[in-house]
TINU-649714 format. One line per 3 residues: number of its first residue (from 1); their letters; for each residue y, z, x of N, C-alpha, C. Coordinates in steps of 0.1 Angstrom, whole numbers, plus 2048, in hexadecimal, padded with zeros to 3 digits. Layout:
BEGIN
NUM	A	Y:Z:X:Y:Z:X:Y:Z:X | ...
END
This chain:
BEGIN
1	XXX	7FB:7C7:8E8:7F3:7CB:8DD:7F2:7C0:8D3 | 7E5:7BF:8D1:7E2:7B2:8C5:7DE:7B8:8B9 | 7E6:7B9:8AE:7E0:7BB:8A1:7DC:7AF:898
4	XXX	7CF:7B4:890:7CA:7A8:88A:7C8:7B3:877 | 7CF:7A5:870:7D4:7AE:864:7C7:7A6:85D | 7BF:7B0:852:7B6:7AC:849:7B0:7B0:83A
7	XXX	7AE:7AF:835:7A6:7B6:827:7A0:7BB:82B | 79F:7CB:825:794:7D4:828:788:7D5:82A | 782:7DA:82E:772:7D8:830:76C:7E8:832
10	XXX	762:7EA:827:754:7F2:827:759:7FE:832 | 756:7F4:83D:753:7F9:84D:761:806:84D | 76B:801:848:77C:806:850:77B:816:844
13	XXX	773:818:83E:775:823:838:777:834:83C | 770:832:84B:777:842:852:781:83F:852 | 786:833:85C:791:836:861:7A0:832:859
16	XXX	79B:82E:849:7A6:82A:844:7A4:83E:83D | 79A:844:83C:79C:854:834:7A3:857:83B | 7A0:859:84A:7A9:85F:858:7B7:85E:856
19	XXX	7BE:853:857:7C7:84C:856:7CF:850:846 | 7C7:851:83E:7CE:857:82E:7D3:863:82F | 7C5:867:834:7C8:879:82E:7D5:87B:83C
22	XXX	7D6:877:846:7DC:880:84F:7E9:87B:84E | 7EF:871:848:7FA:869:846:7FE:871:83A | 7F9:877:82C:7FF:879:827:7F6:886:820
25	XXX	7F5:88E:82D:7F0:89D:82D:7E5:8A1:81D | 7DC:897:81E:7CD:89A:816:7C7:8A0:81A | 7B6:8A1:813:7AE:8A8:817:7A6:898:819
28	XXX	79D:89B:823:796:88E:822:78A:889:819 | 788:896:816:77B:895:80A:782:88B:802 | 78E:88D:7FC:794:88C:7EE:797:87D:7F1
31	XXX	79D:878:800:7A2:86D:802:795:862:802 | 787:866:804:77C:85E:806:779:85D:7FC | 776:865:7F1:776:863:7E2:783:853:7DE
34	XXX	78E:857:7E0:793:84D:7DC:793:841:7DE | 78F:83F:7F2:791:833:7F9:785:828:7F7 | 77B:830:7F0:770:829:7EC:771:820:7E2
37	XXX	779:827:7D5:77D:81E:7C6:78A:814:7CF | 78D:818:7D4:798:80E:7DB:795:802:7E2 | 789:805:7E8:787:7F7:7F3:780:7F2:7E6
40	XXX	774:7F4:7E3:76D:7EF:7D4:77D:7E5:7CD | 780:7EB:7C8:78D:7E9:7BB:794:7DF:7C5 | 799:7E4:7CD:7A9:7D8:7D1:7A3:7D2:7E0
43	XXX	795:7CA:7DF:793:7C2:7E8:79C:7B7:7EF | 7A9:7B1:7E7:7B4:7AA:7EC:7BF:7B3:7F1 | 7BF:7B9:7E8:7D0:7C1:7E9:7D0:7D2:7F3
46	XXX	7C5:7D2:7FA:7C4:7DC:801:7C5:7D6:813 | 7CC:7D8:818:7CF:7CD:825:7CB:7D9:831 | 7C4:7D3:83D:7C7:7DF:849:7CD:7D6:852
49	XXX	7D3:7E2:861:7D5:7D9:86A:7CC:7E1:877 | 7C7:7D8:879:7BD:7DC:887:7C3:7D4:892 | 7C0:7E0:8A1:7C4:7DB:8AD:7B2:7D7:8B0
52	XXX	7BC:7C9:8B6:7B1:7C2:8BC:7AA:7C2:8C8 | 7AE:7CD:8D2:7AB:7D2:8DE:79E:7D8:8DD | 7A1:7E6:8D1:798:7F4:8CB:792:7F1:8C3
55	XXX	792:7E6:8B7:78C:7E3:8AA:790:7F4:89F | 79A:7F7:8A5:79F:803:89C:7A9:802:892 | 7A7:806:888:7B0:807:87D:7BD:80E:878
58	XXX	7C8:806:882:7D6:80E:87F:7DF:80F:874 | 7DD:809:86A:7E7:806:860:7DD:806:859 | 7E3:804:84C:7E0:7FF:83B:7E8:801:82E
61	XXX	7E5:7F6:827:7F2:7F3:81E:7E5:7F4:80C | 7EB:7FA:806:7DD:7F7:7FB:7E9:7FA:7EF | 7E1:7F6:7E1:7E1:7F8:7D7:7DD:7EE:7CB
64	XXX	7DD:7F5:7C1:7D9:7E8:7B0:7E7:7E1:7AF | 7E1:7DA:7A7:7EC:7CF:79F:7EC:7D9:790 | 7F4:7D7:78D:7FB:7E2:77D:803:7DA:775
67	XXX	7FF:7E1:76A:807:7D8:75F:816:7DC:75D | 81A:7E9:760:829:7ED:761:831:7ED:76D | 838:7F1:76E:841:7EA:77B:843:7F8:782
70	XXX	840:802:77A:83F:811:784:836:817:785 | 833:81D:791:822:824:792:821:830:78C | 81B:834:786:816:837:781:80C:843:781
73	XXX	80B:854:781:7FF:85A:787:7F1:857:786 | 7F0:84F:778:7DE:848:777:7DB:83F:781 | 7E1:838:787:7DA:82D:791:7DC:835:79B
76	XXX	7E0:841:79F:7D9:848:7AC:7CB:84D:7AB | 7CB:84D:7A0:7BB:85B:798:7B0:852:793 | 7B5:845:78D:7AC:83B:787:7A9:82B:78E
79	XXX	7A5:82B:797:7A3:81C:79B:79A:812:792 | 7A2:807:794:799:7FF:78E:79E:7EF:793 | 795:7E8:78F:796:7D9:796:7A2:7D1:791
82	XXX	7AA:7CB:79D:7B8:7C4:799:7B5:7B9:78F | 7C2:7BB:784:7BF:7B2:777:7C6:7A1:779 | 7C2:79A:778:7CF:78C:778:7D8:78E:770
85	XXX	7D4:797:762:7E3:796:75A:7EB:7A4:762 | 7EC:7AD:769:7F7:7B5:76E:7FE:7AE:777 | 80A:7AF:771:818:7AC:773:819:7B1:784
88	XXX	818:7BF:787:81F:7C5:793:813:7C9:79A | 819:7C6:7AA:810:7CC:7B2:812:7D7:7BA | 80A:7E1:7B8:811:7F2:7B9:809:7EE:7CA
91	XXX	811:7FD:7D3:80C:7FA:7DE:80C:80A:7E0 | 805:815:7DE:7FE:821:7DE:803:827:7ED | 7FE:81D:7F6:801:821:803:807:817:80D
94	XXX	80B:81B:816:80C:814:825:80D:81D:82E | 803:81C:83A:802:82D:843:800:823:84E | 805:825:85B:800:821:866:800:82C:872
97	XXX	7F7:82D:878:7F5:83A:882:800:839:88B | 804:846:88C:814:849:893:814:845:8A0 | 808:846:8AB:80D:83B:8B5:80E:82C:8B3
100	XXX	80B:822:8AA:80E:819:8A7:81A:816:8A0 | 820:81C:898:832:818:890:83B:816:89F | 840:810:895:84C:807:89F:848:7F8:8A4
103	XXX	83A:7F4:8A1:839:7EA:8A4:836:7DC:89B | 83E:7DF:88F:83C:7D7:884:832:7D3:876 | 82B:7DE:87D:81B:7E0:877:81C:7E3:869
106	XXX	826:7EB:865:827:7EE:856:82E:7E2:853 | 83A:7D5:854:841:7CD:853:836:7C3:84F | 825:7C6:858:81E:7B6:857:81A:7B9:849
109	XXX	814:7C6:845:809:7CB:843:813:7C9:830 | 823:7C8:82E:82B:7C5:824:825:7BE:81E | 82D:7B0:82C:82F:7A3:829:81D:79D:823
112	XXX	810:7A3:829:807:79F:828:801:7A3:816 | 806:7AE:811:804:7AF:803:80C:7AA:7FE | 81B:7AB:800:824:79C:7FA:81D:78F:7F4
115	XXX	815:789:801:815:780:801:809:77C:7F6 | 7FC:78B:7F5:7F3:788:7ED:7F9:789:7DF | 803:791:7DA:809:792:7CF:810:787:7CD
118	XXX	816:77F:7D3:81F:774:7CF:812:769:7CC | 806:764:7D0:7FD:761:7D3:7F3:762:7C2 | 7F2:770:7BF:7ED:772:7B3:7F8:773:7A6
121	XXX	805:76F:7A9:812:769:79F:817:77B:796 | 817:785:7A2:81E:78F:79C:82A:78F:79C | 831:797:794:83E:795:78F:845:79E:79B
124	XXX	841:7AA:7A4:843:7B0:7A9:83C:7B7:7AF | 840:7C1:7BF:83B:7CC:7C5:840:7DA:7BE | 83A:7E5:7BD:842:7EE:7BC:83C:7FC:7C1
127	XXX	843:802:7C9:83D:811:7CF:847:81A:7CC | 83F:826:7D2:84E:835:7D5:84A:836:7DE | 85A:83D:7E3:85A:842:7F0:863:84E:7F0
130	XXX	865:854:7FA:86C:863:7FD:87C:859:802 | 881:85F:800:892:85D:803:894:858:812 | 88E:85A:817:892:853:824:889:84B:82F
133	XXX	882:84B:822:87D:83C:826:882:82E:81B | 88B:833:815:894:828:809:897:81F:817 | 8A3:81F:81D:8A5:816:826:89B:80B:82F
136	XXX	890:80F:82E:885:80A:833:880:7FD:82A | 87D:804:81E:877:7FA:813:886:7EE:80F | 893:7F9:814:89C:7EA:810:89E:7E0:815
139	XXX	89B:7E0:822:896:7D8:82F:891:7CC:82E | 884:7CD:823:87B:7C6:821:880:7BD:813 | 88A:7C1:80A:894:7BC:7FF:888:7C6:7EF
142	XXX	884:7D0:7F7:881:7DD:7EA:893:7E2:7E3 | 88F:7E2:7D7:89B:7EB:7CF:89C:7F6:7C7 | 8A1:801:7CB:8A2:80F:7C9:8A4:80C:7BA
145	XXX	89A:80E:7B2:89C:815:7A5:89B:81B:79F | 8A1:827:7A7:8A1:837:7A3:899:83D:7A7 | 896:849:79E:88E:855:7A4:884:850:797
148	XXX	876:854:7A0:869:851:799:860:860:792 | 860:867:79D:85E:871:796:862:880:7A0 | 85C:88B:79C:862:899:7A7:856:89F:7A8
151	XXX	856:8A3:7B5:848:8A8:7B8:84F:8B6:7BD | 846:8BF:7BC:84D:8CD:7C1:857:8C7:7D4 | 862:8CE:7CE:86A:8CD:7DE:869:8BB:7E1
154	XXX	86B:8B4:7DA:866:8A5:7E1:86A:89C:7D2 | 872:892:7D5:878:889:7CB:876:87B:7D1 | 86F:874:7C4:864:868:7CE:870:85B:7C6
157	XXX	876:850:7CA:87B:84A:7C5:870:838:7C2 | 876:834:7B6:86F:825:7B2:872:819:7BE | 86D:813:7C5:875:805:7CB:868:7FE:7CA
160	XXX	871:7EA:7C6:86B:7E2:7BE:871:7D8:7C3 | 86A:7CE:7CA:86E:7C0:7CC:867:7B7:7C4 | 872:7AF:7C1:86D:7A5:7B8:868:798:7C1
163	XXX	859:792:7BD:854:784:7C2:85C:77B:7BF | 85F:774:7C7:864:765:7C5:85B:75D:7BE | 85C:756:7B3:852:749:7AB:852:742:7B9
166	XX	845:73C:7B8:843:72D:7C6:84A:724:7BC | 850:717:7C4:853:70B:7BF:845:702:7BA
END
């Protein structure tokens, strides 16, 4: 299997709704509403990974760049175009379709917004995640700091890697 990692495009909008709502139990109406201001707004910082066999869309990594270092419920509800002065680059999502995990696809799909954020001189990544996927993000050198917020039945924790300055 050949994946080919890229900036989003127009085109990938079913299959990135598909891919949202069912990953993290939406409605799709609601997820196409959003994925619209998303591809618009974070034309860098929205990454897919397509197999190159299917030209199908397994993965995707997205989010704004923010001026605070924790997300925030407005940048789920309010998109808008990434600024040069925000400090942090939030990452909303990473979903890859369940027959594809295990094959590094979320690891590229990191390293590939990493690299645009180190690139546009953020100070940092930072997402939530559910408790067991903590070990996952620490993998990558994410740092648990703390609990972010409580959702009924569900405690979402902060983790934040800091960019390296280039030389």
């Amino acid at each position: 299997m050949e994946i080919i990692y890229r900036p989003v495009q127009a085109k990938d909008l079913k299959e990135i709704v598909e891919l949202e709502a069912d990953a993290f139990h939406m409605s799709r109406e609601m997820v196409q509403n959003d994925m619209v201001g998303r591809i618009t707004n974070y034309p860098d910082t929205f990454w897919v990974a397509e197999d190159k066999e299917t030209n199908r869309v397994v993965g995707h990594i997205f989010g704004p760049a923010f001026a605070k270092k924790y997300i925030e419920d407005e940048i789920y509800f309010k998109n808008h175009p990434n600024r040069v002065e925000d400090d942090y680059q939030m990452i909303l999502s990473l979903a890859v379709l369940p027959e594809y995990r295990l094959n590094g696809i979320a690891s590229h799909l990191l390293a590939k917004l990493e690299a645009v954020a180190s690139s546009q001189e953020r100070k940092a990544l930072s997402l939530t995640c559910r408790d067991e996927l903590i070990n996952f993000y620490e993998k990558f050198g994410y740092q648990n700091e703390g609990t972010a917020q409580n959702l009924p039945g569900e405690t979402l924790y902060n983790m934040v890697k800091q960019i390296k300055k280039k030389k």
